[in-house]
Each structure stands twice: as C-alpha cells, then as structure tokens.
N, C-alpha and C positions, 0 to 999 in steps of 0.2 A: 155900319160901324158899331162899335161896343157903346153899351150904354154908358163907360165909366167916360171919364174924364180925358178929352186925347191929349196925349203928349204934345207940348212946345213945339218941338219940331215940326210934328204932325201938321198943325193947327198953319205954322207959318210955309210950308209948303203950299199947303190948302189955299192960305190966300194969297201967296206968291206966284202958283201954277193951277188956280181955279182950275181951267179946263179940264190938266192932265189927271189932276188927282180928281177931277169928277168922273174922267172917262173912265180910270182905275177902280174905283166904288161900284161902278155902271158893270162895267166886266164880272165881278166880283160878285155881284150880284144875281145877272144873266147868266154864270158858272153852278151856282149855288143852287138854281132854279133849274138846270138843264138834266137832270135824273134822280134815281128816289132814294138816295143817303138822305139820313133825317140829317138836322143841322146840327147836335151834339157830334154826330162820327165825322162831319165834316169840317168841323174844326178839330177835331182830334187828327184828323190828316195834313191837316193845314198846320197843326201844332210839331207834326214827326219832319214837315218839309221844312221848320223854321230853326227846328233844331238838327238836320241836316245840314244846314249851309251855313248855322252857329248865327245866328242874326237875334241875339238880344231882344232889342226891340218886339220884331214881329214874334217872337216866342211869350214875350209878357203878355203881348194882344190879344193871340190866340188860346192862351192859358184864360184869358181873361173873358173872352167869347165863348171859348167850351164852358169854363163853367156857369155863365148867364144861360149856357141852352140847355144847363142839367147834368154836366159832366161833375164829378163828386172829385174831391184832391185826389182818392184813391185811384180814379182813373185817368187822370192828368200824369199823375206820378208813373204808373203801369206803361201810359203808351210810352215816355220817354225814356224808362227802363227797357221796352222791348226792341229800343233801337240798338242796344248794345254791340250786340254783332254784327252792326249793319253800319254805324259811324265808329263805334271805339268809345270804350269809358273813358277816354278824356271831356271829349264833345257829349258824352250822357251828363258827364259829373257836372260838367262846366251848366248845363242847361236844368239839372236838379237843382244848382244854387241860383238860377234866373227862375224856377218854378217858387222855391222859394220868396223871393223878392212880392209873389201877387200872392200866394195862399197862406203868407207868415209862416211858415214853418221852419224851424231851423235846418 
C-alpha cells in the first residue's frame, strides 16, 4: 500500500473485511512480483487501468504510488493523455482533474 495516508473508506473496509482486503494486498503483491516491470511502469499501468474504468479513487492511489516509485507529474500526466484514443477525452479530462487533486495542479 502507499505510504500516504489511506482513505476512510479504505481503512474501514480494512477492519470490517480483514481477511478480504488482506487477501487483496497478498494478490497485489504476488502480481507485482511475478515479472520484470520495474514498480514505477507498474503503477503507471495500474494508473491507465484505473482511468479506464473512471474509478476516482483507485486513480488518486495509483497517481500516488507512481509517483513514490519515481514517476515525475510529467509522466503521470503523459500516461493519462495517451489514453485519449482509447477511452475518449471525456474519461482523460475527467481523470486530469482527479490527477490534479494528488499533484496540486490546476
């Protein structure tokens, strides 16, 4: 998990569904571990999958994990530009202003 601060929600899942959200971390982990993506491109993938499916949340996380593993705003911002053609600048625009929200940017 990110070194920041986890979300409310987060936290109360966590102690409401121990097990499932352990199992979930455990996966999550053993995925990360299973070939040779460094962990910056791996959260930059995990960042294009979170703004594919428009999920708020997991997009603040993973904006929040790439850039603890070395990812610069410039390439935070890049990868969810390069989804353009691929979800539609509604779902780019919508996820540049949740990129915002973790790097201050206007």
């Amino acid at each position: 998990m990110s070194r920041q601060k986890l979300p409310e929600h987060y936290l109360f899942e966590k102690k409401t569904h121990q097990a499932f959200i352990n199992a979930v971390e455990d996966l999550g982990t053993a995925l990360r571990q299973q070939g040779p993506l460094d962990e910056k491109t791996a959260n930059l993938i995990q960042l294009a999958a979170a703004v594919a499916i428009r999920s708020e949340g997991a997009v603040h996380s993973h904006i929040r994990r790439a850039m603890e593993s070395g990812a610069s705003a410039d390439e935070v911002y890049h990868a969810i530009v390069l989804l353009t053609s691929t979800v539609g600048f509604p779902t780019v625009s919508a996820a540049l202003s949740w990129a915002g929200d973790v790097t201050h940017a206007p």
